[in-house]
Every structure is written in C-alpha cells, then in structure tokens.
N, C-alpha and C positions, 0 to 999 in steps of 0.2 A: 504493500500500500504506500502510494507516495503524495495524494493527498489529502489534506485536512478531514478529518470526518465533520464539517460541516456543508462539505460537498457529497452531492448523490448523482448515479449515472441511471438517468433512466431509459433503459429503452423500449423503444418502441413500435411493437405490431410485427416483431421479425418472424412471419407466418409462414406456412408452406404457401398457402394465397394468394402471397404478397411478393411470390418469388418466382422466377422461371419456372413453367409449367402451373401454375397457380390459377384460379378462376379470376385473379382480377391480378395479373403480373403485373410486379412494377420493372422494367425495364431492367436488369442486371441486379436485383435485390439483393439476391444471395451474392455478391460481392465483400457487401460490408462485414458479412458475418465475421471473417477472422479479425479485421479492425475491430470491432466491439467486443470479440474476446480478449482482445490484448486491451483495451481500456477497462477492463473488468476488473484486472489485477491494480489496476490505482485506486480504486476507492472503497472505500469503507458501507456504504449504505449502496445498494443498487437493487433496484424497480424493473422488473417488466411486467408489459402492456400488453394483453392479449386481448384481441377483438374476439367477439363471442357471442355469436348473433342463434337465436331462433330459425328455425327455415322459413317459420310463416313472419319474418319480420318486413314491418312499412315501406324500408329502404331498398328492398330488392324487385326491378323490373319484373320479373315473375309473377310477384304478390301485388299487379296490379294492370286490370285486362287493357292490351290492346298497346302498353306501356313495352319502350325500348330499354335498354342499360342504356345510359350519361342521358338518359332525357330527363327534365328537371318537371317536381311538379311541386304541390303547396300542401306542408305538414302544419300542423296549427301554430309548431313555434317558426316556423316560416321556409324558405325554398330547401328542398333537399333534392340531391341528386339520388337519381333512379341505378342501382350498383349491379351488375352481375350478380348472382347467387355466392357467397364466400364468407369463410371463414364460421361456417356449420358447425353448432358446439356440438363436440365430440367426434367430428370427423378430420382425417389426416391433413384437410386443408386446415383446418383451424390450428392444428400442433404447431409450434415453436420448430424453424429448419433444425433439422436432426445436425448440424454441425455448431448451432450454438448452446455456449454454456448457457444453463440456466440451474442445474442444483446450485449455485451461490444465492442465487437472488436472494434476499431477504422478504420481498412481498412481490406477489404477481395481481395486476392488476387487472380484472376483467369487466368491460364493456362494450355495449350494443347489445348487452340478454336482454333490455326489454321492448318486446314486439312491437310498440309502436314510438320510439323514439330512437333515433340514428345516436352517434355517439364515437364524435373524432379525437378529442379533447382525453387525456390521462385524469382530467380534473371536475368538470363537469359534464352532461350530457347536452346534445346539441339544442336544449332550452335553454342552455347554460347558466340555469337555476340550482340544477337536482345534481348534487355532489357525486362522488364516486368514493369520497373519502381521503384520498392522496393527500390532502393539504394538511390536516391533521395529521396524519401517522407521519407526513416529515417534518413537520415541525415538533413533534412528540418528542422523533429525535434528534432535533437539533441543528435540522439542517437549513441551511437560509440559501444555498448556490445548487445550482440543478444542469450540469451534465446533458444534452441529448440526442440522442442517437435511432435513426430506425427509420418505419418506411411508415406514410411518405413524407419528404420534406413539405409539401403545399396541401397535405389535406392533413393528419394525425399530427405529424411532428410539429407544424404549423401554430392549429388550432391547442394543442399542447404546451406550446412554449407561449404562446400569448397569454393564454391562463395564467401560467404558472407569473409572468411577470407581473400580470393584475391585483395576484395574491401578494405580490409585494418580495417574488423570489428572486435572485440574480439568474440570469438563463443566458445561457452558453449554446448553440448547438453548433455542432462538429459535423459539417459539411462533405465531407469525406466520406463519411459514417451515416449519408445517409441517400437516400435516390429518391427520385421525383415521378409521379404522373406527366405532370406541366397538360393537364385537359383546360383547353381555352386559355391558357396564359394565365393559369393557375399558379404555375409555379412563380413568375415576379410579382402575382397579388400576393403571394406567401410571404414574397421575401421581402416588399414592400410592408408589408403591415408588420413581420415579423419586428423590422427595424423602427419604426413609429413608437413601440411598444418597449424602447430599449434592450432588446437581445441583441447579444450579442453574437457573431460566428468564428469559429477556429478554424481555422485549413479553408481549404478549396475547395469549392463545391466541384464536384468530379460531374464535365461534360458528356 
C-alpha cells in the first residue's frame, strides 16, 4: 500500500457486458483490467460496482414494445436511454471479467436491481435522490479522496465521479483505466461536466 488510507479506489462496472463479447461492449474494456489490478495494490479501502439489473427492468429496449437499444424515451425522473439487455443478475454477463481481482474488495456495490429505475451513478440512482449507500460506508471510514477507474468513462464512471464530488469528495479518475461508449458525443459531455464539477484526471485518456 503506498497511499494514504484516506484515499479509496473505486471501480467501476468491470462486467463480462461491459467487455469484448458482452451485450452492450465497451470498445476494448477488458484492457484496463491489468491496470486496475496493479492500482489495487496502492490502497487501503477499495469498492467495486456491479451493475445488476432484473430482466424485466424499464431501461432495456426489450421491456418496451416496438422500442430500439440507444432510442431514448421518458422515465418519471426524466430521459433515459433505451440499453441492450445486460448485465442479468446472476448470469455470466453480469460477473466481474474472470481476470480481475476482486477477493480484496472491501464492499461491492450493486445497482440497477430495481425494475423500474436505471442506475449509473456508485452513489445515487438515476433520480439521484434514492442513495445506494456509498457515501456513508466511506466516510464511516475515513475516507474524503476517491480513486476511479472502470467502464464507462461518459455514462457510470461519469455520473459516478460527479456524485461523489457533490458529496463534497476529492475525485480523481484515471483515464487510462478507463474506456468510453462516446454514443452522440457523450463522451466530451462527460468530460465537460466531469471538469465543471472539479474532478480531476490522471494519465491519458487512451484513444
């Protein structure tokens, strides 16, 4: 461990789903996995994020007639995008890639289990009301700087790191360590608000 235990590495959504071969791939996902192994061994507190959806959940084109994937339509807390079917609790898509660590974690986080609210955000659901809990259990221990890492940078790691900076946390995300959708120019509204928000970035974001 070589920093502070007031720093936490969270990652985020690094899913079979979320990776080459996955229902909703992010373009070379499974890249970052050995990067986020080796930042595993710096810190003291570390968080993963697992997405973990119902089948019959509101966000999937499926569960709604005559509806495409990326078409957008109107949930009560306001526009959500219509998703492939992914990240099915309890099926191989939903698992954590079989090359990353995860027996260290300290707490794994899951959200999107309730069927009718989507849920990109480590922190709140996307009413951005209804907690998940995260904010307390890091503050519980001590931590006030947050690490982040995982897929995607413009939709989870995004919605993720603006949270946590609302909450009043220093946030870090590590560029490198993480890959993009970029659907509609997503990824520079990410990186634009990211920065609005004061986050900060480490390394390069990998082309």
């Amino acid at each position: 461990m070589t920093r502070p235990t007031n720093e936490a590495l969270i990652m985020i959504d690094i899913q079979n789903d979320f990776c080459s071969g996955g229902a909703l791939a992010v373009e070379r996902g499974e890249e970052i996995v050995p990067l986020v192994n080796q930042l595993q061994n710096e810190f003291a507190v570390k968080v993963l994020t697992q997405d973990w959806h119902p089948q019959d959940h509101k966000s999937f084109a499926d569960n709604h007639e005559g509806k495409q994937p990326y078409e957008m339509t109107e949930m009560p807390y306001g526009p959500q995008v219509l998703w492939p079917s992914h990240c099915v609790q309890g099926t191989n898509g939903a698992a954590f890639h079989k090359d990353l660590k995860n027996d260290s974690a300290d707490l794994i986080v899951r959200k999107g289990f309730r069927p009718y609210i989507d849920s990109y955000s480590a922190f709140f659901e996307n009413d951005h009301t209804t907690p998940t809990g995260l904010c307390g259990y890091l503050r519980e221990r001590g931590v006030d700087t947050l690490h982040m890492v995982g897929l995607a940078t413009d939709f989870c790691v995004r919605f993720s790191a603006v949270d946590a900076a609302k909450q009043g946390f220093n946030v870090i995300v590590h560029l490198d360590a993480c890959r993009a959708i970029d659907l509609n120019g997503s990824l520079k509204e990410a990186m634009d608000e990211m920065q609005s928000h004061g986050v900060t970035f480490a390394d390069e974001m990998v082309a």
